[in-house]
VOBA-1610 file (N, C-alpha, C; in pm, whole numbers, padded with zeros to 5 digits, always signed):
BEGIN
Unk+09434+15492-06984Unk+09474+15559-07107Unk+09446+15469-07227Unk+09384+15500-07342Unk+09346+15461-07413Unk+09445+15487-07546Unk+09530+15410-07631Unk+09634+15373-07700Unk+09592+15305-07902Unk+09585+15404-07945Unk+09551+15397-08061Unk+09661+15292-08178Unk+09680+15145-08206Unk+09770+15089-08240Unk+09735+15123-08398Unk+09824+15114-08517Unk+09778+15084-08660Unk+09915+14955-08727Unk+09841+14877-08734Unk+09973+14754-08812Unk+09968+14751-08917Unk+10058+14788-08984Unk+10083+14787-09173Unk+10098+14611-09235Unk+09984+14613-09337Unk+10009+14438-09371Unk+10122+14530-09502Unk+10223+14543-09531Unk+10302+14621-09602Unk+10300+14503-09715Unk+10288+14554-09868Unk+10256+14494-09975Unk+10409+14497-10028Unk+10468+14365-10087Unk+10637+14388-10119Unk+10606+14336-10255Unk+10600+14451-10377Unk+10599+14393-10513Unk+10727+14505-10581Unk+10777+14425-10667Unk+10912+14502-10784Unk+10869+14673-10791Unk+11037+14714-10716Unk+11004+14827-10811Unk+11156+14834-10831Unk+11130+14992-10910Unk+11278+15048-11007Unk+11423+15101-10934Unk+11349+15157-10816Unk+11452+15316-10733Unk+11396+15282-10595Unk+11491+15412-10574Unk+11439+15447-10433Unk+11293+15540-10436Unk+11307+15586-10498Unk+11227+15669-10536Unk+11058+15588-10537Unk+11031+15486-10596Unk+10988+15386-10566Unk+10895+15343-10469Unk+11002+15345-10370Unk+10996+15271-10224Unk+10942+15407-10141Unk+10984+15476-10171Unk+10968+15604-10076Unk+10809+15697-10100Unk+10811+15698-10217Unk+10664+15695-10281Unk+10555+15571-10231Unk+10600+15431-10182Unk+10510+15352-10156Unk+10469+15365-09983Unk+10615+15396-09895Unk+10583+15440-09797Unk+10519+15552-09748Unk+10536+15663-09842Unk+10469+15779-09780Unk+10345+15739-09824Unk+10290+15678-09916Unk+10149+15697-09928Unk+10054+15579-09805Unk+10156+15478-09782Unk+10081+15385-09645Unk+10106+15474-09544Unk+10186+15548-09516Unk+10193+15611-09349Unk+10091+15731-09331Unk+10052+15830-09478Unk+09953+15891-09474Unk+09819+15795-09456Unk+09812+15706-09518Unk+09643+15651-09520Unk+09661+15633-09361Unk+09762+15547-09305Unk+09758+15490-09156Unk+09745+15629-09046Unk+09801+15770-09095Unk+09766+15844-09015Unk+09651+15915-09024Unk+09530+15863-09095Unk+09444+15938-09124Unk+09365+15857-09019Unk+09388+15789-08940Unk+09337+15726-08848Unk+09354+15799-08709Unk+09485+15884-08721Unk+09497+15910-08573Unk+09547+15830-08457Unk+09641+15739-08513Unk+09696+15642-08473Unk+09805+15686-08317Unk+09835+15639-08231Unk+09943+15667-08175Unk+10068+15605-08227Unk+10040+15446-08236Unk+10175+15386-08287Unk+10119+15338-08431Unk+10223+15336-08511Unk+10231+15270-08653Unk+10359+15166-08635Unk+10322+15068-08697Unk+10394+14938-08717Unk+10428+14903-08844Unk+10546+14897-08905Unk+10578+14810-09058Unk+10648+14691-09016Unk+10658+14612-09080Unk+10707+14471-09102Unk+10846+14472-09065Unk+10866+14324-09029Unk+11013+14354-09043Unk+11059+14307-09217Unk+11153+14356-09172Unk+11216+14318-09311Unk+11213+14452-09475Unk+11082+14440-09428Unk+11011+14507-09560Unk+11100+14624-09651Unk+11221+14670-09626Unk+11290+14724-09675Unk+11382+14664-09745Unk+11380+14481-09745Unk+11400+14425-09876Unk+11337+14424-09997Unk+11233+14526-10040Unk+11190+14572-10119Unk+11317+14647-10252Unk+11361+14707-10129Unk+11456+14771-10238Unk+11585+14627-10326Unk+11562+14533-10311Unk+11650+14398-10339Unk+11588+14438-10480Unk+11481+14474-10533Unk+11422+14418-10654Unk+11502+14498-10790Unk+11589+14588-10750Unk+11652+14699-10805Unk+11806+14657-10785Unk+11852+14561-10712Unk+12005+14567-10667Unk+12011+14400-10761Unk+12215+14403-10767Unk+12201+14244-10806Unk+12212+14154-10703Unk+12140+14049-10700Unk+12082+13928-10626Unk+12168+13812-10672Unk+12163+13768-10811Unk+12170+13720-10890Unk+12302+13592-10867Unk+12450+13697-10806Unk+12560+13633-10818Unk+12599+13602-10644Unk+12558+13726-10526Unk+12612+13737-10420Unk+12496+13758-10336Unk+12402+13691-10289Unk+12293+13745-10187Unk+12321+13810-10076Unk+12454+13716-10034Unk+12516+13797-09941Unk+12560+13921-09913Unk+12603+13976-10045Unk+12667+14116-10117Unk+12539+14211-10107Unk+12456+14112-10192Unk+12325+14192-10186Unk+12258+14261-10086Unk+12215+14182-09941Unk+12185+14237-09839Unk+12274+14347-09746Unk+12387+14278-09780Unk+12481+14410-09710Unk+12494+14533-09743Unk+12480+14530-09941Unk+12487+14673-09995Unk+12328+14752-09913Unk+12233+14689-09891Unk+12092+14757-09842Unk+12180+14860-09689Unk+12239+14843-09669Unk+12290+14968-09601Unk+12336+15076-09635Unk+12370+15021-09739Unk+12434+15172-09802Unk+12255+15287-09800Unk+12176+15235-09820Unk+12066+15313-09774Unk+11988+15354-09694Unk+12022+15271-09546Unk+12023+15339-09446Unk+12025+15447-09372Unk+12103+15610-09437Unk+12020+15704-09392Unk+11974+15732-09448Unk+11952+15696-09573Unk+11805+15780-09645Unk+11670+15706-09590Unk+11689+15580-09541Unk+11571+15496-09480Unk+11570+15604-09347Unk+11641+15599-09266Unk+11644+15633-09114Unk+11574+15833-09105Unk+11603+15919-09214Unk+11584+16016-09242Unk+11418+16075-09303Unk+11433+15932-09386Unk+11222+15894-09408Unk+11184+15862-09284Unk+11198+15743-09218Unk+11104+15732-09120Unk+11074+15826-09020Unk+11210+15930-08972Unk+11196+16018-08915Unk+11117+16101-08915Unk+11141+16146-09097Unk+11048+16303-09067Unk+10884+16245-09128Unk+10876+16104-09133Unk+10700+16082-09119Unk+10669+16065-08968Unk+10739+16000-08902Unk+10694+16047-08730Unk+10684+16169-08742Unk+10744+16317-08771Unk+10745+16423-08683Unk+10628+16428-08770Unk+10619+16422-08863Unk+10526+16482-08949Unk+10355+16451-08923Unk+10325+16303-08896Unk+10195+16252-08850Unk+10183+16210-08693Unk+10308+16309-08588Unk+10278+16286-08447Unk+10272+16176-08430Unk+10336+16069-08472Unk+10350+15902-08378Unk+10419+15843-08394Unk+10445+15770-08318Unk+10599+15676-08270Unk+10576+15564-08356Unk+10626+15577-08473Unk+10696+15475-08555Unk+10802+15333-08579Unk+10694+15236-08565Unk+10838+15116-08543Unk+10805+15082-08706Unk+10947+15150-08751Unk+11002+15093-08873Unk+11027+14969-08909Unk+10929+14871-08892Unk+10941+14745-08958Unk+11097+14728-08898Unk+11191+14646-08953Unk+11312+14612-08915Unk+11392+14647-09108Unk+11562+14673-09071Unk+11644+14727-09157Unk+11791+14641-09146Unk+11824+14556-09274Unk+11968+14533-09212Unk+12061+14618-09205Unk+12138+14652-09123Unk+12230+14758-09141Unk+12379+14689-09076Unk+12468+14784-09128Unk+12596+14669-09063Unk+12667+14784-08947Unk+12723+14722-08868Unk+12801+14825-08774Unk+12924+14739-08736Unk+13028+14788-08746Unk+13175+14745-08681Unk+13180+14584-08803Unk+13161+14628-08903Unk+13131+14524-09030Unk+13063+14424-09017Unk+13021+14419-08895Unk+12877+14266-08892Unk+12708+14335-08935Unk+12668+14219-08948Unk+12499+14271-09073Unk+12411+14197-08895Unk+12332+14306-08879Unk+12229+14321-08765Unk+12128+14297-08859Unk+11977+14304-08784Unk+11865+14278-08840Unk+11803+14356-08687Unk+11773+14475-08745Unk+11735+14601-08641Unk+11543+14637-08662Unk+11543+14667-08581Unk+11384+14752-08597Unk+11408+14857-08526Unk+11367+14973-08601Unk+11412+15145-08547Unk+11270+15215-08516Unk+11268+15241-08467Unk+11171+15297-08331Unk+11199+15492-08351Unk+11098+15589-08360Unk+11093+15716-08404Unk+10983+15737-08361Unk+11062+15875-08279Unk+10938+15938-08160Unk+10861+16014-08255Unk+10730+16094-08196Unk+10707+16218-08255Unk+10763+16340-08285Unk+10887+16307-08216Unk+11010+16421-08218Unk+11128+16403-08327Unk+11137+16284-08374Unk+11191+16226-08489Unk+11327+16170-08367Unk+11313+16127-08298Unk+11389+16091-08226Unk+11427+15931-08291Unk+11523+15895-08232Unk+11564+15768-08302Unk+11649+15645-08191Unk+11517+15541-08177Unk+11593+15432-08108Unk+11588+15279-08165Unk+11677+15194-08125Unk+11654+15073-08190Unk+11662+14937-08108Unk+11657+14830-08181Unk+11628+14673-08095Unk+11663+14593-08229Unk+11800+14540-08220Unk+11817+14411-08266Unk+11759+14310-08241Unk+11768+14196-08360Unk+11713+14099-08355Unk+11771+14012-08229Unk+11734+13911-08167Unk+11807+13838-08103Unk+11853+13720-08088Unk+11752+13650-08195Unk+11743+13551-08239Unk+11720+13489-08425Unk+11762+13433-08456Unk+11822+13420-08579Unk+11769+13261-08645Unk+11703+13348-08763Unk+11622+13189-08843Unk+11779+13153-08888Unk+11712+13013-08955Unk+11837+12939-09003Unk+11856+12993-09090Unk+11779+13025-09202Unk+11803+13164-09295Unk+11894+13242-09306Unk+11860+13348-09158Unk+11929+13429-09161Unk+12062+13400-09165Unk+12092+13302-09034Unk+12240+13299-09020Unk+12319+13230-09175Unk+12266+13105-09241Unk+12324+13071-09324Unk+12336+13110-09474Unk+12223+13196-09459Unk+12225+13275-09634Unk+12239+13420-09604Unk+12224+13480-09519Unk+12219+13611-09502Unk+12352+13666-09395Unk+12408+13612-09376Unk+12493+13564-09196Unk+12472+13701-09154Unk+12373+13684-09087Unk+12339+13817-09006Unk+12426+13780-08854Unk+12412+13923-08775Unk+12483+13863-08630Unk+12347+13829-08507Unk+12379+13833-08434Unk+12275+13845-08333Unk+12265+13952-08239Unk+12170+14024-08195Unk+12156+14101-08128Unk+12195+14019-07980Unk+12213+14094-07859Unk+12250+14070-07741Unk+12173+14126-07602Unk+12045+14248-07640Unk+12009+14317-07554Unk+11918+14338-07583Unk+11815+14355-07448Unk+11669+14388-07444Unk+11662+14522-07412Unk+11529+14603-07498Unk+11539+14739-07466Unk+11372+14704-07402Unk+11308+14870-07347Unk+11217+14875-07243Unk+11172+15023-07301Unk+11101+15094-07416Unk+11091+15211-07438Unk+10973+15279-07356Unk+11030+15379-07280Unk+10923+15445-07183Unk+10862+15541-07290Unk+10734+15516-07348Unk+10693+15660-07434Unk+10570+15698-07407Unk+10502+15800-07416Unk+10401+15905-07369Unk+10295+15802-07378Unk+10276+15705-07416Unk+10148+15565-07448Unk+10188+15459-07373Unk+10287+15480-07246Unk+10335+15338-07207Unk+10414+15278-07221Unk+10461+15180-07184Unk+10579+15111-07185Unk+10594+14979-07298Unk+10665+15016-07447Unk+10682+14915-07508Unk+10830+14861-07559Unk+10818+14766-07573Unk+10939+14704-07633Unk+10882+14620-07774Unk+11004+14597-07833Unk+11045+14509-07960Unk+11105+14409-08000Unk+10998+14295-08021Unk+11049+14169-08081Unk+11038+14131-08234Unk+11176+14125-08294Unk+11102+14076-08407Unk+11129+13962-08450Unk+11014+13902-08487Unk+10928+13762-08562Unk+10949+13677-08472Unk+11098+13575-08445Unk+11129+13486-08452Unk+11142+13488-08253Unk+11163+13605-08243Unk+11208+13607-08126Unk+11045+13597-08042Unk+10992+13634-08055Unk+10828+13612-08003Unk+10813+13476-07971Unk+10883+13396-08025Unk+10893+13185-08000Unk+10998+13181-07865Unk+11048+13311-07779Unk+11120+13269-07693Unk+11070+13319-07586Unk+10950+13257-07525Unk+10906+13310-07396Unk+10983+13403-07301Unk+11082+13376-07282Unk+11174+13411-07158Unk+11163+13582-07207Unk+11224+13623-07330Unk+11258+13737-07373Unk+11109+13793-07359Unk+10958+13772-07389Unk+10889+13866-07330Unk+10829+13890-07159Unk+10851+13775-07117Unk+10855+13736-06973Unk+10962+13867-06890Unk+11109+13873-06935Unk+11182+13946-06890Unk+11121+14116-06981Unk+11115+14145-07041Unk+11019+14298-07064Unk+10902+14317-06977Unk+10836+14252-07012Unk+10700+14258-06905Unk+10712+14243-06778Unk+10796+14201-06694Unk+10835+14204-06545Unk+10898+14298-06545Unk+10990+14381-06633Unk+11035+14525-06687Unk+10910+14611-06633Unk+10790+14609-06686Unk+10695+14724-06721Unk+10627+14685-06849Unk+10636+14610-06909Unk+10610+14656-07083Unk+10439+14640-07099Unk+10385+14728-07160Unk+10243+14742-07153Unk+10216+14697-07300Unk+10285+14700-07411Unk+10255+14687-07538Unk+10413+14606-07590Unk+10418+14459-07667Unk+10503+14440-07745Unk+10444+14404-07870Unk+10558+14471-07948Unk+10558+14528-08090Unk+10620+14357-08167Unk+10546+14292-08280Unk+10592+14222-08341Unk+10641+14218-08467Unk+10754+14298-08521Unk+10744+14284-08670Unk+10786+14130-08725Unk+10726+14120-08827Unk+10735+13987-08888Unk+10781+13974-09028Unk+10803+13860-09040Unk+10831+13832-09214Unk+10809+13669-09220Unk+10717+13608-09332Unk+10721+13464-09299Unk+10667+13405-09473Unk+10701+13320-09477Unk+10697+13349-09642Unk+10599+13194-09672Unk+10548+13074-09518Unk+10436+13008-09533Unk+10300+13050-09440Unk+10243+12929-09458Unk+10164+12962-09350Unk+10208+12916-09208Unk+10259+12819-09206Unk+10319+12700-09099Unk+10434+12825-08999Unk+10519+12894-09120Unk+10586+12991-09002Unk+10488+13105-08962Unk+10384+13160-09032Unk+10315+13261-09021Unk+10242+13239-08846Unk+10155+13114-08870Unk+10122+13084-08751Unk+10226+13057-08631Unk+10327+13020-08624Unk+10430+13038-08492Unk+10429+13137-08480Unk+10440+13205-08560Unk+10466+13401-08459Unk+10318+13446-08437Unk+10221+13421-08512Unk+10086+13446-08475Unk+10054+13381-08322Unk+10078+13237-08307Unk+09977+13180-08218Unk+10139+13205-08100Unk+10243+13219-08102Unk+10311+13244-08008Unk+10323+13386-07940Unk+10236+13491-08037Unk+10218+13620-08007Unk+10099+13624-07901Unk+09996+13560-07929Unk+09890+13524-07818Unk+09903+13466-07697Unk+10000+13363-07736Unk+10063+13275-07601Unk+10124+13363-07515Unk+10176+13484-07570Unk+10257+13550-07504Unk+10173+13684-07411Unk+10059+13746-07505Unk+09980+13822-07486Unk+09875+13783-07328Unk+09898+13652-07352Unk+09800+13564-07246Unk+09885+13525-07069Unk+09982+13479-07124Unk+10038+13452-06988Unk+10148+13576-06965Unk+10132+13653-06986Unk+10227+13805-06959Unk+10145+13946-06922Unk+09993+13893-06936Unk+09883+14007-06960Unk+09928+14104-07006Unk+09949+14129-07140Unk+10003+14218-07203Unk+09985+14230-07341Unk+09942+14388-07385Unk+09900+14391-07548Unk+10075+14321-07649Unk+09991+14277-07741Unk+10088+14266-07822Unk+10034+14263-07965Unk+10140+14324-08041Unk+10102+14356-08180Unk+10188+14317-08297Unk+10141+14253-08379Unk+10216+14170-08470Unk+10142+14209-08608Unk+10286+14258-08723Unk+10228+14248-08869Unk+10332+14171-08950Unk+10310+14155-09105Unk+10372+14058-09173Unk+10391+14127-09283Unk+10446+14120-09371Unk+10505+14132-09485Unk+10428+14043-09573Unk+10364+14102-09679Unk+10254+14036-09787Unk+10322+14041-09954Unk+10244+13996-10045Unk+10316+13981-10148Unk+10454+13928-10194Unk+10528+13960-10288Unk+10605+13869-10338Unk+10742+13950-10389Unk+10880+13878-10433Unk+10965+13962-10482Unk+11077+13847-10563Unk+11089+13918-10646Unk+11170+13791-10739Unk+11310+13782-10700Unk+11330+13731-10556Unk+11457+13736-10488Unk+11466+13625-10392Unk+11578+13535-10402Unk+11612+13408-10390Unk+11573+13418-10189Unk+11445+13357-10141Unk+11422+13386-10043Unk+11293+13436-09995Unk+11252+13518-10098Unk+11144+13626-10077Unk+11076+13626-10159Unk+11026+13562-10255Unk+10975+13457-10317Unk+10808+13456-10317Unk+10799+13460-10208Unk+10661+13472-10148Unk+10634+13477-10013Unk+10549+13564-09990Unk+10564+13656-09843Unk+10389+13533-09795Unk+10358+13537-09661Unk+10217+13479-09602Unk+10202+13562-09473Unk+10118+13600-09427Unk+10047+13645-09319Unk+09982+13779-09291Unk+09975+13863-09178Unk+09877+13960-09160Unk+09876+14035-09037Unk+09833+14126-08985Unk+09865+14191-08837Unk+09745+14117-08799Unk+09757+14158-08660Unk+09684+14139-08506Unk+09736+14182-08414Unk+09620+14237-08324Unk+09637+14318-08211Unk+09574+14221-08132Unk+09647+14151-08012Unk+09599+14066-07998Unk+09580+14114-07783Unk+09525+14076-07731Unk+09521+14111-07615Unk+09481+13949-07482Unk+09488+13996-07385Unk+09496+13882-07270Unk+09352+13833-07280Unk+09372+13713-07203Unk+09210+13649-07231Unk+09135+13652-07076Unk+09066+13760-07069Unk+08967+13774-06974Unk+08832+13854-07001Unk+08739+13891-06924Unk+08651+13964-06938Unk+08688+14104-06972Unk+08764+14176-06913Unk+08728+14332-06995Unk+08794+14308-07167Unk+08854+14227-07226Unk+08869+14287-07327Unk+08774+14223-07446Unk+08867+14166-07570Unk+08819+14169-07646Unk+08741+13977-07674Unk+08671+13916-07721Unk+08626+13801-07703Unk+08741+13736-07789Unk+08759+13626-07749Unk+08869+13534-07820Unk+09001+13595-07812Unk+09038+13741-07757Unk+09123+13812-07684Unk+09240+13850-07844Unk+09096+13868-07956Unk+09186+14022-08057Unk+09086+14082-08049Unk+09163+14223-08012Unk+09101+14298-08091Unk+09075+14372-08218Unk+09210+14337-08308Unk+09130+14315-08408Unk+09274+14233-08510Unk+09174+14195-08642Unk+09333+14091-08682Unk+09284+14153-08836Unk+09346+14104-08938Unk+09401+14157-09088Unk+09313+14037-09161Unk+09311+14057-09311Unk+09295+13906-09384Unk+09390+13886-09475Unk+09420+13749-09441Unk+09536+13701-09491Unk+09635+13739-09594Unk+09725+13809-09645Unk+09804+13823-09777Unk+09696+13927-09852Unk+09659+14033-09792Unk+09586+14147-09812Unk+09673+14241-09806Unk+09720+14354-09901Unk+09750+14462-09826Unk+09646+14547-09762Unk+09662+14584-09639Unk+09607+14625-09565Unk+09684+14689-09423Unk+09586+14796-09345Unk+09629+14862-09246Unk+09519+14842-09127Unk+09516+14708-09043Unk+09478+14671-08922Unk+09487+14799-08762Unk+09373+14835-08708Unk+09356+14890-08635Unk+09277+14881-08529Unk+09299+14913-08399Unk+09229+14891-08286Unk+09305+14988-08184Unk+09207+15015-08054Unk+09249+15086-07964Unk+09265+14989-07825Unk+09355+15009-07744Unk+09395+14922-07643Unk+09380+15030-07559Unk+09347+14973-07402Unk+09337+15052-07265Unk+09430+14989-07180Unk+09523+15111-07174Unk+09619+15057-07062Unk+09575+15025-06920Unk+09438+15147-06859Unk+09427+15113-06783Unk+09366+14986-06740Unk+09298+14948-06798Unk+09230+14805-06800Unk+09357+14688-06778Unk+09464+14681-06846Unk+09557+14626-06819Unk+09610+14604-06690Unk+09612+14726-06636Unk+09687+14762-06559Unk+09592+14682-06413Unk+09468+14684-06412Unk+09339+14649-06324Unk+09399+14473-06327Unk+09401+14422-06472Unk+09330+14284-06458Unk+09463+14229-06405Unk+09560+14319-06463Unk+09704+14212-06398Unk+09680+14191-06205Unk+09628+14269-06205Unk+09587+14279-06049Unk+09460+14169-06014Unk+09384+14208-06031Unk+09243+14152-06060Unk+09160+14086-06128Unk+09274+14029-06204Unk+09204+13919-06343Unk+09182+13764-06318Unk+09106+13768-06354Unk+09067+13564-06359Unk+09167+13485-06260Unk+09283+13517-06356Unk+09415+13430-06337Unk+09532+13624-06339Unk+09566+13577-06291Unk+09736+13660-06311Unk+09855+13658-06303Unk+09906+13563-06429Unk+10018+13472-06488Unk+10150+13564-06441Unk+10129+13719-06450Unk+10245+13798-06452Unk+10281+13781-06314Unk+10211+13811-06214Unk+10261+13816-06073Unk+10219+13629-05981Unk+10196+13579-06054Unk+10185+13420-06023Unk+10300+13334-06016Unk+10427+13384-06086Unk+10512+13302-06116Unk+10593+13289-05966Unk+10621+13147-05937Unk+10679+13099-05822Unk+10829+13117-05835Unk+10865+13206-05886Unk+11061+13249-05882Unk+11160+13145-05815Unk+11070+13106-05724Unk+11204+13014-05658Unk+11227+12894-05685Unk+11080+12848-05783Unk+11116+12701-05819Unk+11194+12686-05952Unk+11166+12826-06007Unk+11292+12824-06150Unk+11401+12830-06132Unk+11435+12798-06026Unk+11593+12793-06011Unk+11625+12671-05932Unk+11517+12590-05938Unk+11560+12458-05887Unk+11582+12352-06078Unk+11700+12272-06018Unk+11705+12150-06122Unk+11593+12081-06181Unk+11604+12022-06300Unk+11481+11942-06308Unk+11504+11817-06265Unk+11432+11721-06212Unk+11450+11618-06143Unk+11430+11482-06233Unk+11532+11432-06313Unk+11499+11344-06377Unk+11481+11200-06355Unk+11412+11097-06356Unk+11331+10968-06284Unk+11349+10900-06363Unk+11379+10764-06329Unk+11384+10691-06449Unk+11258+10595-06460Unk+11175+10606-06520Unk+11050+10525-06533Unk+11059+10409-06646Unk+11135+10326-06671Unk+11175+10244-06783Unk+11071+10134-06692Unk+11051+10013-06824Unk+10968+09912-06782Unk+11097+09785-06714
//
């Protein structure tokens, strides 16, 4: 089966309203569906856009938390552009608060306008100390008509284990939304998205948040999508298939074959996924003392 990805390099410059924001999204999700996309990808974060309109100024903290108060009008857009352009939508990521703690979510919308989500799970220093977000606790596994994907966003892509445990799940595609505001973090989620793509044989797709916002933090956005895939003969050479240019807005696209996936994990070069010796990860490490 052949799997049509589109990654939004989503452009974050000042605006007034919501009105705004909603006008900037519908016009990227139309260009991205004029592709015929199965999945569409936004950034994480990128709905700190609307910060440029709220006060910042005295309470950042205040600040990010009030961004819920717009939450269903966010959750109600993304919806009816899935039903509307037929594809499963990962909404970049949204803070939203529940039982009064501030999550850092990415919401997931079928073609049916259906609605699922994946907390963060892991937490920049950022987050926790200027933003005090909570931490997510659970891995999801979304079975959808294109295969089996799940959702990491940014930071969590630096924790092997968490795509190791999806992909021994099933997961045929993980989703990266990002936000990184150098180059130095841009590349950890880039070159750890490959690392991951490589020893998991498994697509993975990563975009970033571009441009700038006059908000203590966000300041200045760096990086770009990639669709990045395992490194063997059937796919792509240097194993993307295809990547963004840098701090461009732009909408990155490529088509992935599950079945091919599905062959090399079996039949590939190397096959990292079903290679792993289970029983020695549960032995101690054996520490020696080699002093002179």
């Amino acid at each position: 089966m052949k799997v049509r990805i589109a990654a939004v390099q989503y452009l974050l410059r000042s605006i007034s309203n919501w009105e705004d924001f909603e006008n900037q999204v519908r016009f990227t999700l139309k260009a991205a569906a004029e592709y015929k996309p199965n999945f569409v990808m936004l950034p994480e974060i990128f709905t700190s856009q609307l910060l440029s309109f709220l006060d910042t100024e005295n309470n950042i903290r205040a600040a990010i938390r009030s961004m819920h108060d717009y939450t269903p009008r966010y959750l109600d857009l993304m919806a009816e552009l899935a039903k509307k352009y037929n594809i499963y939508l990962i909404g970049g990521s949204h803070p939203n608060l529940r039982n009064s703690l501030l999550y850092n979510t990415s919401f997931m919308f079928s073609p049916k306008g259906d609605l699922f989500s994946q907390d963060k799970i892991h937490r920049t220093r950022w987050e926790k100390d200027k933003w005090d977000t909570s931490a997510g606790d659970k891995l999801h596994l979304f079975q959808t008509d294109y295969g089996a994907v799940s959702i990491l966003i940014c930071y969590d892509i630096e924790f092997p284990e968490l795509s190791r445990q999806v992909c021994e799940a099933g997961a045929d595609i993980i989703f990266v939304p990002s936000s990184t505001d150098d180059r130095q973090g841009f590349l950890r989620v880039r070159y750890c998205s490959h690392a991951r793509a490589i020893e998991n044989q498994v697509y993975v797709a990563m975009t970033s948040t571009v441009g700038n916002l006059p908000v203590e933090g966000l300041g200045m956005h760096y990086g770009c999508a990639s669709i990045l895939t395992p490194s063997d003969f059937p796919f792509s050479r240097d194993g993307i298939a295809a990547e963004g240019e840098i701090n461009m807005e732009q909408i990155v696209i490529a088509d992935v074959d599950l079945n091919i996936l599905a062959q090399n994990r079996i039949n590939g070069t190397t096959i990292p996924l079903y290679d792993k010796r289970r029983e020695i990860y549960q032995n101690p490490v054996d520490i020696v003392s080699a002093h002179c």
